[in-house]
N, C-alpha and C positions, 0 to 999 in steps of 0.2 A: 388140632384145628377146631377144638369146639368157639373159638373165639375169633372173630373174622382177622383173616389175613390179608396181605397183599405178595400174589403171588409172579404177579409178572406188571410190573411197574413200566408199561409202554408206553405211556404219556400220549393213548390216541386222540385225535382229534376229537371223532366220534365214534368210538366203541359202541359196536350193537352186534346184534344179531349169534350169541354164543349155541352152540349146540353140541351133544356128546357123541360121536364115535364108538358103540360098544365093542366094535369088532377090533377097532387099533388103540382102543383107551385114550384117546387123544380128545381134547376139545376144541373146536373150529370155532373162530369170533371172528369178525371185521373193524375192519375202520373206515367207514364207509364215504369220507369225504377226503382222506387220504389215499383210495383207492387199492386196502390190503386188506389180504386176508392172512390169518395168524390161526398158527396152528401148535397151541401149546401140548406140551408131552409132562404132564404130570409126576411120573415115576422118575424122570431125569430132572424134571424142572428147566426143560431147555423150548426153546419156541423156534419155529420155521416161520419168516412171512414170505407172500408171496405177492408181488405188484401184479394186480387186476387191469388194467390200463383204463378202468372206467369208473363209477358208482360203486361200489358193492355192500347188497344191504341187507344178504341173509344169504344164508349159506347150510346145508345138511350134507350126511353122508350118503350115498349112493349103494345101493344094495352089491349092485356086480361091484364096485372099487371105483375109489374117489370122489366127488362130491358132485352136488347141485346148489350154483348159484344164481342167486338175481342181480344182474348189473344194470343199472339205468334201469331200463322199461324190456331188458329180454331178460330168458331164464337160458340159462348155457349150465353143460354137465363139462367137469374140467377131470383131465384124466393127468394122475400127480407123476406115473411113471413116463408118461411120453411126451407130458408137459404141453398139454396138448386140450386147447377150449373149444366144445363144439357148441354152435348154437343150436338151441329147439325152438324159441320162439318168441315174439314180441310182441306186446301189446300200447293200447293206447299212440300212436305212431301219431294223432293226430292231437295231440297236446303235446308240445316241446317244452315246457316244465315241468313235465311229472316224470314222478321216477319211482320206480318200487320203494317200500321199506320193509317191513318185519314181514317174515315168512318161518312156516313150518308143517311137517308132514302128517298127516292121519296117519291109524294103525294099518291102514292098507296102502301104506306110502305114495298116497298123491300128497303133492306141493303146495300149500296152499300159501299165497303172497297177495300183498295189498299194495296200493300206491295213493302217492300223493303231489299234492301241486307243490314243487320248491320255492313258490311264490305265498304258500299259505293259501291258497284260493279254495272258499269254503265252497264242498260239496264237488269239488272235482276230481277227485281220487275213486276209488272201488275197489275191490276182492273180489281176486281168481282161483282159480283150482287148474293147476294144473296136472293132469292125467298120468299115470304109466305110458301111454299111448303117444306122449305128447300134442292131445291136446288142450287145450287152453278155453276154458269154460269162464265168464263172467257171473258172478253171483250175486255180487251186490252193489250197487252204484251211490251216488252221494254222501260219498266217503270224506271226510277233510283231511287229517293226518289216521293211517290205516298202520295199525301196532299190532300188541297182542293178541298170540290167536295161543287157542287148549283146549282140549276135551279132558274128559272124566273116565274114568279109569274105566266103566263100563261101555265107554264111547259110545254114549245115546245124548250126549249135553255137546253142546260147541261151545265155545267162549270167545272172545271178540271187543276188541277196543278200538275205538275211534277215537282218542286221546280226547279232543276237546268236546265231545259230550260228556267229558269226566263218569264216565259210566263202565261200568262191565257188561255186557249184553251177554246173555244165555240163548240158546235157540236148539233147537230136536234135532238132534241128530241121526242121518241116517249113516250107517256104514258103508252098506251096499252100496249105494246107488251116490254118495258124497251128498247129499241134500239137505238144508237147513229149512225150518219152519216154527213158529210160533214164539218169537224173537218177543222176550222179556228182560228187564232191570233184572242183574242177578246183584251187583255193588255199585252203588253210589255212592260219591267223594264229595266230600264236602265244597262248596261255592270256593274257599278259601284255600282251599287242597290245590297242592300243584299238578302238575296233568301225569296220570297214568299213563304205561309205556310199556315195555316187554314185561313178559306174563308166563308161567309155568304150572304145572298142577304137582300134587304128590300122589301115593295109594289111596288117601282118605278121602280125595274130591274134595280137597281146598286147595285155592288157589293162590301164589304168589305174585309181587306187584311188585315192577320197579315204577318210584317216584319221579318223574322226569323234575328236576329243579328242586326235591324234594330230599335228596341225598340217604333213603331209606326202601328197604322192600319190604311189604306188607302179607301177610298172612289175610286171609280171610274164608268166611264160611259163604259160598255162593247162594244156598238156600237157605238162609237169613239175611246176608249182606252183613254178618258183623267183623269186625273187624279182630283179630285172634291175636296177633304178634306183629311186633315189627323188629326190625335190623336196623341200626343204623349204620351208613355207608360213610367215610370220609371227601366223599366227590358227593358234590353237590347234584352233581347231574349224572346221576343212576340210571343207567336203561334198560337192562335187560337182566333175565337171570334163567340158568339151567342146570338140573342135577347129575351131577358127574359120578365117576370113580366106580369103582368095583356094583358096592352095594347101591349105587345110586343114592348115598345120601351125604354126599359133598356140594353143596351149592356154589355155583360158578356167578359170578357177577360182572357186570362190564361197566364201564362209565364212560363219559366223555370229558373235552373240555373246551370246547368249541365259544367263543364267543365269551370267555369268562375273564374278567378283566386279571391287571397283575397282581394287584392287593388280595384278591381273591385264589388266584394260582398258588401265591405267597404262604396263603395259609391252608392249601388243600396240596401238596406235592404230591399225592398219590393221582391225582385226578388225570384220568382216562386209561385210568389202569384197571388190571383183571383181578380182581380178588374173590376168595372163598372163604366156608364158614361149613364148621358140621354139621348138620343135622339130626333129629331124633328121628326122624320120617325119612322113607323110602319116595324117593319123586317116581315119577314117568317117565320110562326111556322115550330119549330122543327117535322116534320113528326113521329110518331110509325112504329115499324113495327108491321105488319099485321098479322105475324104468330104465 
């Protein structure tokens, strides 16, 4: 697999949100306007989905068993043997077009999820933190489409994408206590650049990019902003990306193909499929949460 594959050719709508399972070796992705989540099994090469009956736009595993989802505008923990979705809690209740999108946990497994207006309405989305405790802390407001979040392997840096400020933001991280401060440009994309989208780190504190419209994920150095590597994807519309497998250095990919004409489907047949690619570099496990 040093050469990118396509490993499960599911033709989602909108493929997002992938994340790795250490404890079942399994990778969790969605399709978030088709309302599934997909649970591919690596060692078999066989996949589970499961109809969410709503939104669902990020997805992690859960420390005691099973996962935590964002559906629409709540976060619900879903328990796989009893088939069984509780809710923890909802936000925003007073904008009827926003809906979560990209979510992922610190290494002390709180949830951390952003939202945004399905209308595209600038500055009306935000970023939460959700608790072990379940509860639900606001952190940042005037958000337009709310994407990639990471930290740095020391987990003192956050990282953070608000797609159409075409930017990476860096901010101090505190562990203890979940708190962000002193929010700096860590990469900036060129004016011409299609919009950044889900986001992952490796061991070395570089970070990967998927290209929304861009059909590529990017390598980069956050304390310079340069730009190291890229991948190219055969979907135009790349969105996410997270390190699987044993060693953690299998990169998992998701695409979409939402809104892509026929001429275009024509010539991309893989598009909103799950593919992977080796790596030289160890990534970041996916965190659990804790609660």
């Amino acid at each position: 697999m040093d050469s990118l594959q396509i490993v499960q050719n599911t033709k989602a709508e909108l493929g997002e949100g992938p994340s790795w399972d250490a404890a079942n070796n399994v990778l969790y992705w969605v399709d978030i306007t088709r309302e599934r989540l997909h649970i591919y099994h690596p060692y078999s090469n066989r996949q589970i989905t499961y109809d969410t009956g709503d939104y669902i736009s990020s997805v992690v595993p859960r420390r005691c068993g099973g996962v935590v989802m964002t559906l629409k505008k709540s976060f619900y923990a879903f328990d796989f043997h009893m088939n069984k979705m509780t809710h923890i809690g909802t936000v925003e209740q007073d904008k009827p077009h926003n809906r979560f999108n990209d979510g992922k946990c610190d290494a002390l497994g709180r949830y951390w999820a952003g939202t945004m207006s399905q209308m595209f309405t600038p500055g009306a989305g935000a970023l939460y933190c959700l608790e072990p405790d379940w509860r639900i802390k606001k952190v940042l407001g005037n958000i337009t489409i709310s994407n990639g979040i990471a930290w740095s392997p020391d987990n003192s840096v956050m990282y953070y994408i608000d797609s159409p400020t075409r930017k990476v933001m860096a901010y101090d991280y505190d562990l203890a206590t979940a708190t962000i401060s002193n929010p700096r440009v860590a990469v900036t994309f060129p004016a011409a650049e299609p919009f950044p989208d889900g986001m992952a780190t490796d061991e070395e504190g570089l970070i990967w990019v998927a290209i929304w419209k861009g059909g590529k994920i990017t390598r980069w150095n956050p304390n310079t902003g340069e730009l190291l590597k890229t991948i190219h994807v055969p979907a135009t519309l790349t969105t996410s990306c997270v390190f699987g497998g044993d060693d953690l250095q299998d990169l998992y990919i998701t695409s979409a193909r939402i809104g892509l004409k026929e001429e275009i489907l024509a010539k991309e047949p893989y598009a909103g499929g799950l593919f992977a690619i080796r790596t030289k570099v160890r990534g970041l496990p996916t965190y659990p949460f804790s609660g």
